[in-house]
N, C-alpha and C positions, 0 to 999 in steps of 0.2 A: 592850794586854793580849792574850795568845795563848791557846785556849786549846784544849784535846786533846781530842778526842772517844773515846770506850770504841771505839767502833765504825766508826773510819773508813773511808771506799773506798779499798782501793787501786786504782788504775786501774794498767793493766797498759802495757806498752810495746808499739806496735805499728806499723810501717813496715813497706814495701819497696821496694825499686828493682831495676827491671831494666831490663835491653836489650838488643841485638842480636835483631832479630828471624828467626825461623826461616825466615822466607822473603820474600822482597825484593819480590813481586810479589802481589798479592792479588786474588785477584776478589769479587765484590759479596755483601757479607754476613760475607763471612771473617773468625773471630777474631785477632787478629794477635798469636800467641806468641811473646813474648819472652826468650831463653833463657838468658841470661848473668845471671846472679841475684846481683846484688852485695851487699844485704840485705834481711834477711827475718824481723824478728824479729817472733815470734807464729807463725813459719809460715802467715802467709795466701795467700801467692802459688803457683802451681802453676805452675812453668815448663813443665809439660808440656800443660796446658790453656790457659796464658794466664790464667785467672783470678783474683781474690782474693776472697777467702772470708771474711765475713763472723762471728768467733768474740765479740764484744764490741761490742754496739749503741753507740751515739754517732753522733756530727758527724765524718765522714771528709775531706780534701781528697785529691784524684789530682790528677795531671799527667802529662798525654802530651807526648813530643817529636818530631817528624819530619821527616826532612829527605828530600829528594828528591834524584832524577838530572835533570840537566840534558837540560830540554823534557820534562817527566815530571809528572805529577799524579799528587794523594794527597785521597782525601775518608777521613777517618774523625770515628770516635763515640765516649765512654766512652758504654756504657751500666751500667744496673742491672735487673738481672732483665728483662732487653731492653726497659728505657725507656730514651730519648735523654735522659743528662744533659747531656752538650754535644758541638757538631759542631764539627770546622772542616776547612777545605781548603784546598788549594796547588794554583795551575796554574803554571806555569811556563814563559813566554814568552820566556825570556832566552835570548839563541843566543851567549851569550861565554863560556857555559861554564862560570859562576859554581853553584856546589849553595847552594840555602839550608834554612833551616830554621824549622819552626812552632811552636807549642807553643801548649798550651789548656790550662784549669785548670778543676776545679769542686769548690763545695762541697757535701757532701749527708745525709742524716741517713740511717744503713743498721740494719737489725734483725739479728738473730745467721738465719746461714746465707743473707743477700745474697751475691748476687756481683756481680763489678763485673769488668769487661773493656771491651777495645779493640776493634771493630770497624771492617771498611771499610764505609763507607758506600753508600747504594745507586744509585749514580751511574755507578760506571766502576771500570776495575780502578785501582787503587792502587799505584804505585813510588816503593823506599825508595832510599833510597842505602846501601851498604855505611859500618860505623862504621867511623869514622876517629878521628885526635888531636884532629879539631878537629870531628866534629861525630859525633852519637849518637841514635838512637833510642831513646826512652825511653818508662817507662810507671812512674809512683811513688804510693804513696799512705803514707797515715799518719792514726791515730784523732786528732783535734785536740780531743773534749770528750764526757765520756759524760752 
């Protein structure tokens, strides 16, 4: 049996995905803006800040992607309201030349007017690799439960 409620939630739709970062090289602390804004519904994402913004409290998942240059290191961070939701890094010892690539994920519960961004972490400067066909820096998120 189903059955309707007079009053129900709509939950709204809300994702984005971007990448290509504005700048290939970051030093320690730096927000790392992602500019190529493939979607964005809800408008939370600010390609010009790097941020997303918080308009509908719930359960959010982000995902960062990073690839490096060959013999190149990347520390970064999602944070929220400059807490570490999660870290990860790449050193890159390989001398053949090979580019790879990272990715980290987290889950988190954000209140309306969070923001959520990518930072380098406080380690060392940070190198991306330019996007290609076959590899991309990214940064995505999406409301998964209110």
């Amino acid at each position: 049996m189903h059955f309707l409620f007079k009053d129900q939630l709509v939950i709204p739709t809300i994702y984005f995905y971007a990448r290509a970062p504005a700048s290939l090289s970051l030093s320690t602390g730096q927000t790392v803006v992602y500019t190529t804004v493939e979607a964005n519904e809800g408008q939370g994402y600010d390609p010009s800040s790097g941020r997303f913004t918080v308009s509908v409290p719930g359960l959010y998942s982000f995902a960062v992607q990073f690839c490096t240059e060959n013999q190149k290191t990347a520390y970064l961070e999602i944070v929220n309201q400059y807490k570490t939701l999660q870290k990860s890094s790449f050193e890159d010892q390989n001398v053949n030349g090979n580019y790879l690539s990272v990715s980290m994920q987290v889950f988190t519960k954000a209140d309306v007017s969070d923001q959520i961004w990518v930072k380098s972490s406080d380690f060392t400067t940070s190198a991306f690799q330019n996007d290609d066909v076959f590899r991309r820096n990214s940064f995505t998120g999406a409301l998964v439960h209110v």
